[in-house]
N, C-alpha and C positions, 0 to 999 in steps of 0.2 A: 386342354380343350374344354369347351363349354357350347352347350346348344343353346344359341337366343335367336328370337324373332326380331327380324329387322326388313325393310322395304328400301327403295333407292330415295326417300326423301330422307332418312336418318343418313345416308350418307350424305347427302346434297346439303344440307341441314350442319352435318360437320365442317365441310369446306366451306361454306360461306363464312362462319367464325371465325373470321381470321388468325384471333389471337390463338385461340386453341391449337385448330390447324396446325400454324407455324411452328408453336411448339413440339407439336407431336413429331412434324416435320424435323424440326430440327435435332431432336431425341434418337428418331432413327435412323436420321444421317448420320450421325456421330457413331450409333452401333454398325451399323454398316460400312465406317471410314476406319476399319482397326488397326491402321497405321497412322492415322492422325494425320494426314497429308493434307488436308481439306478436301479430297477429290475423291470420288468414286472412278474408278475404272471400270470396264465393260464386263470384267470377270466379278468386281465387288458387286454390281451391279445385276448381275445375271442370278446374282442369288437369289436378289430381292423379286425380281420380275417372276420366277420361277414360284415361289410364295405368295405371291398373288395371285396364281394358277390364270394369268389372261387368258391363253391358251388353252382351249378341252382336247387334249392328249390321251388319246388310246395308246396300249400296248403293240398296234399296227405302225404306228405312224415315225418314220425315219428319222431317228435324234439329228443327223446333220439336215432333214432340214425344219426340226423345231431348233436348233442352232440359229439357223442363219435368219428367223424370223425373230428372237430375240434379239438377234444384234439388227437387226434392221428396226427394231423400235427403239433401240439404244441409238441407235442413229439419229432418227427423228427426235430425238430428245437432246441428242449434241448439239446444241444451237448453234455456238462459235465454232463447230467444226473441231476440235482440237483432242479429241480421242475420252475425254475424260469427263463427266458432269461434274460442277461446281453444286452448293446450296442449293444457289435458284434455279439453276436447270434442271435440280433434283426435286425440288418444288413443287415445278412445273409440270415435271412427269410425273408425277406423285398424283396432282390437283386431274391433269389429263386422265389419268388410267381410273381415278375414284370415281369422276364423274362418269364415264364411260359403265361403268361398273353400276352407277345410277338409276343411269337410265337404260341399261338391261336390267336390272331387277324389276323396273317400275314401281306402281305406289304398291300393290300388293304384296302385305303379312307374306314372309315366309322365313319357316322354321332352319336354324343352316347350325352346323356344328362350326365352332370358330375357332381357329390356335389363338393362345395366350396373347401372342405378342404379334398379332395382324391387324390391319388396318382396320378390317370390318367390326374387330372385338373393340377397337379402339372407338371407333364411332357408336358402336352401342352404351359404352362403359360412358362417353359424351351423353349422350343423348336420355340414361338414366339419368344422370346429374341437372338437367334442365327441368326436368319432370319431378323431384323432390324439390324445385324450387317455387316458393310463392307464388 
């Protein structure tokens, strides 16, 4: 974990890049697929949404029903219906959940403690790299 200062244009900033993005994307689909299937299932799946804390969860509040509100955004994320995200559906949720994430933070500095290996450490560790360049 590491404390950096980030706003929702360093994330908005990352997904427009496509190239990056994608990679990044494609990097943690593969850590996230540990059977190599190509597909995320809704439990493979649940881990990652759960790590990106969408949800502000008290110690009050009924695990079955922060349950059934991650698989209903797992839902909305199954495009084709077929129980499982592929790449681009993973993508897409990926690209949907950062922006979102955006534009709740807004432009406003703020200081956040980040895991290692999370999307928002990832868009910072981007976003120095931009800023050491000419």
């Amino acid at each position: 974990m590491s404390v950096e200062i980030l706003n929702g244009a360093t994330i908005t900033s990352f997904v427009k890049d496509e190239e990056a993005f994608t990679s990044w994307v494609k990097k943690r689909f593969a850590t996230l697929d540990e059977d190599q299937d190509g597909i995320l299932s809704y439990t493979k799946m649940m881990k990652e949404l759960q790590c990106l804390r969408v949800f502000r969860i008290d110690t009050k509040t009924d695990p079955d029903e922060v349950s059934a509100l991650y698989f209903f955004m797992f839902l909305q994320f199954d495009r084709d219906s077929n129980g499982v995200l592929d790449l681009e559906e993973f993508k897409l949720a990926t690209k949907r959940i950062m922006l979102a994430v955006a534009d709740r933070l807004g432009l406003s500095p703020l200081q956040m403690i980040l895991e290692d290996d999370g999307f928002l450490k990832k868009d910072v560790e981007w976003e120095s790299t931009k800023l050491l360049l000419p």
